[in-house]
C-alpha positions as CSV (number, residue, x, y, z in Angstrom):
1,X,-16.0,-2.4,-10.7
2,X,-12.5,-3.8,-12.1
3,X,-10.2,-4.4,-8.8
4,X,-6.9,-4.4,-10.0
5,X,-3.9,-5.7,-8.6
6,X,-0.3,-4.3,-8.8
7,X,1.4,-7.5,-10.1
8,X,4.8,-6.8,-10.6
9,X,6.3,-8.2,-7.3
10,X,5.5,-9.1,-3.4
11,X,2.2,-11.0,-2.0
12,X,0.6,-10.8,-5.4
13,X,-1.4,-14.5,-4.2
14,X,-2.7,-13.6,-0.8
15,X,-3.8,-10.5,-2.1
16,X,-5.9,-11.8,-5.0
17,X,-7.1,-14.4,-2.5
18,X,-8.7,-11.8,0.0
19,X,-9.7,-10.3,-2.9
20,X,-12.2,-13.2,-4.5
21,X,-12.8,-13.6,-0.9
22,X,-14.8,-10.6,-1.2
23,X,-16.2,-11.3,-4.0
24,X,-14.3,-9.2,-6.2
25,X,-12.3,-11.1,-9.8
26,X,-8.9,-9.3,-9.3
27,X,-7.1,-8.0,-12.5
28,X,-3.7,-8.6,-12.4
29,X,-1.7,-5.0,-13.6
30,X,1.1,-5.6,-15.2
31,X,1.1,-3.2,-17.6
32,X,0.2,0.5,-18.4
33,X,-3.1,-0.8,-20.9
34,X,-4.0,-2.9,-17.8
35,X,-3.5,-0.1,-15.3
36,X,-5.9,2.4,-17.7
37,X,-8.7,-0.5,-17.6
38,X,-9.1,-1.0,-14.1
39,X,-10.9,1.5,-11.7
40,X,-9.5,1.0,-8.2
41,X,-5.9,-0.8,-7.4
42,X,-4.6,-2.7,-4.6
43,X,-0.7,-2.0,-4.0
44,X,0.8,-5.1,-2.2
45,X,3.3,-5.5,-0.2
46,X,6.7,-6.7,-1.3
47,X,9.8,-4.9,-1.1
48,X,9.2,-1.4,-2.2
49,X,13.0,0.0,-3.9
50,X,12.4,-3.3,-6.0
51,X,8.7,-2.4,-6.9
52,X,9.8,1.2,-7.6
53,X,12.3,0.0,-10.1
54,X,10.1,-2.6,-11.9
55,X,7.0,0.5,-11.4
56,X,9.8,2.4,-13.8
57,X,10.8,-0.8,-15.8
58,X,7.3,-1.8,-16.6
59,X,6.5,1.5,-18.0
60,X,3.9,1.8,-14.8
61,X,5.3,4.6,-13.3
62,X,4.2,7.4,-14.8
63,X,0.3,6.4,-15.8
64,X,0.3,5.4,-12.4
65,X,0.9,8.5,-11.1
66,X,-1.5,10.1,-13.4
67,X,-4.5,8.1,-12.4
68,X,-3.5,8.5,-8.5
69,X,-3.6,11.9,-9.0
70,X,-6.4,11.7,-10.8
71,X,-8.2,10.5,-8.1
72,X,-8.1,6.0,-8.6
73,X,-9.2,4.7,-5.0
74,X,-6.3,2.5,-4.2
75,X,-5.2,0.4,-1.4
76,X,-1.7,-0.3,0.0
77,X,0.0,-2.7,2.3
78,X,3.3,-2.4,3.7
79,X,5.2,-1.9,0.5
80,X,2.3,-0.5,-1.2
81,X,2.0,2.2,1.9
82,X,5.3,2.9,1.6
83,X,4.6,3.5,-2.3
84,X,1.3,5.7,-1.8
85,X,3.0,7.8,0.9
86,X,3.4,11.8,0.5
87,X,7.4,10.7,2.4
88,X,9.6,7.9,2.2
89,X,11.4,9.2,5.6
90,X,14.3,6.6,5.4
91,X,14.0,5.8,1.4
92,X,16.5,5.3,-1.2
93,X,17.1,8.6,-3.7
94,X,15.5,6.6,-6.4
95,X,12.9,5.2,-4.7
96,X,9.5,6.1,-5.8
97,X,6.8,7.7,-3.7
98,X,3.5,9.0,-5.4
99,X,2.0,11.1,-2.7
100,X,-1.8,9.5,-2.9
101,X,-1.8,10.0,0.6
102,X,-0.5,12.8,2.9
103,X,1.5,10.6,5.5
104,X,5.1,9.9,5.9
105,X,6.4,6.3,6.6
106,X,9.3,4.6,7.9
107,X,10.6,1.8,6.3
108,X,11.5,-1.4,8.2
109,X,10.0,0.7,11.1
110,X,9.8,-2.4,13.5
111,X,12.8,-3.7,12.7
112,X,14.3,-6.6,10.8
113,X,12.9,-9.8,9.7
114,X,13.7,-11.4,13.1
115,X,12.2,-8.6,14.5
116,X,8.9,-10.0,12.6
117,X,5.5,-10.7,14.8
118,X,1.8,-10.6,14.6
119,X,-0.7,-8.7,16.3
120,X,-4.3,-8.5,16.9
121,X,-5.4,-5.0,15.3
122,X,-8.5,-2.7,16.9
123,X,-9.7,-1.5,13.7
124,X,-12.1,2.2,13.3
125,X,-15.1,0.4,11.8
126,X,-14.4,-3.1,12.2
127,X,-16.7,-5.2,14.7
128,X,-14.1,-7.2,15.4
129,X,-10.0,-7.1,15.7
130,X,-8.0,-7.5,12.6
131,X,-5.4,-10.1,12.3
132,X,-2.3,-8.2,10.9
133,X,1.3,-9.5,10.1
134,X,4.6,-7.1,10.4
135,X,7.2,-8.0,8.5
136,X,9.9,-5.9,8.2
137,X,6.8,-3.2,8.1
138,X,6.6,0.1,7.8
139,X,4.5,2.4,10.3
140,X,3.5,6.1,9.6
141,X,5.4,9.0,11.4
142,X,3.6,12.2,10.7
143,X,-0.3,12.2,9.3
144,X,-1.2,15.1,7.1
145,X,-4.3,16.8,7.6
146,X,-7.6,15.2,6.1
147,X,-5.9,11.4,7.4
148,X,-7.7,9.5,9.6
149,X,-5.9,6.9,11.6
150,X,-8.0,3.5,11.4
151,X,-5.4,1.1,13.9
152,X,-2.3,1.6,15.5
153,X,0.4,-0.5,17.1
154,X,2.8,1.1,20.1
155,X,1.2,4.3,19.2
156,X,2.4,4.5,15.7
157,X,-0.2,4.5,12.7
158,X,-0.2,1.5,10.8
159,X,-3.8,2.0,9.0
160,X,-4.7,5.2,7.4
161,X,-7.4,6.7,5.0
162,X,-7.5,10.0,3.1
163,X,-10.3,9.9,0.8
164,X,-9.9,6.9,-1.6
165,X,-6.7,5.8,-0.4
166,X,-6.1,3.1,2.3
């Protein structure tokens, strides 16, 4: 399986470190002939109005949204939550959401960058906690049906699966 890895801007590195940490090689997408040759896609985080406009200058946009709706398994953090979401609840008119997953976020949910911490996660299906950073993060504010909620922090969803989207 070809794990690609939405390169256009954010925590491209970390990512693709976790990534061979699992033992997967991931394929950095930076380009729709890229995106059509992978067959799952991480979505990292970043700063998502940026990554919506280089999604549209990239020529990503579209073919992305094709292969979400046609089903690619992806995975997104923070940014790339915001970017799979169904709702961008506090979004920008232009800002792209593609609806792989029936949940509506808020941006910047726990507040500012000062407002940053860290935080020990209970994960559905993890044996142990998972060590999660929040900056400027996002949480989920209304889950559709079919979403299962995976961790929370103060009550809010912060992991969430629908099918092949994380």
């Amino acid at each position: 399986m070809k794990v690609g890895l939405l390169a256009l801007q954010g925590a491209i590195a970390p990512h693709a470190e976790a990534l061979r940490a699992l033992g997967a090689a991931p394929v950095e997408v930076r380009t729709p002939d890229q995106l059509a040759d992978v067959d799952a896609l991480v979505v990292p985080g970043g700063e998502s109005t940026t990554m919506s406009k280089l999604l549209d200058s990239s020529g990503l946009a579209e073919p992305l949204r094709g292969r979400l709706a046609a089903g690619l398994p992806a995975f997104g953090t923070c940014a790339g939550m915001i970017l799979l979401a169904r709702d961008v609840l506090d979004g920008r008119a232009d800002q792209r959401s593609y609806g792989a997953i029936d949940i509506a976020v808020r941006r910047n949910a726990f507040g500012r960058q000062v407002d940053s911490f860290e935080a020990d996660l209970p994960v559905e299906g993890l044996d142990r906690p998972f060590r999660a950073v929040f900056i400027r993060a996002p949480f989920v504010e209304e889950v559709g049906d079919g979403v299962e909620v995976l961790a929370r922090v103060a009550g809010h969803p912060v992991l969430c699966r629908q099918g092949r989207v994380l």
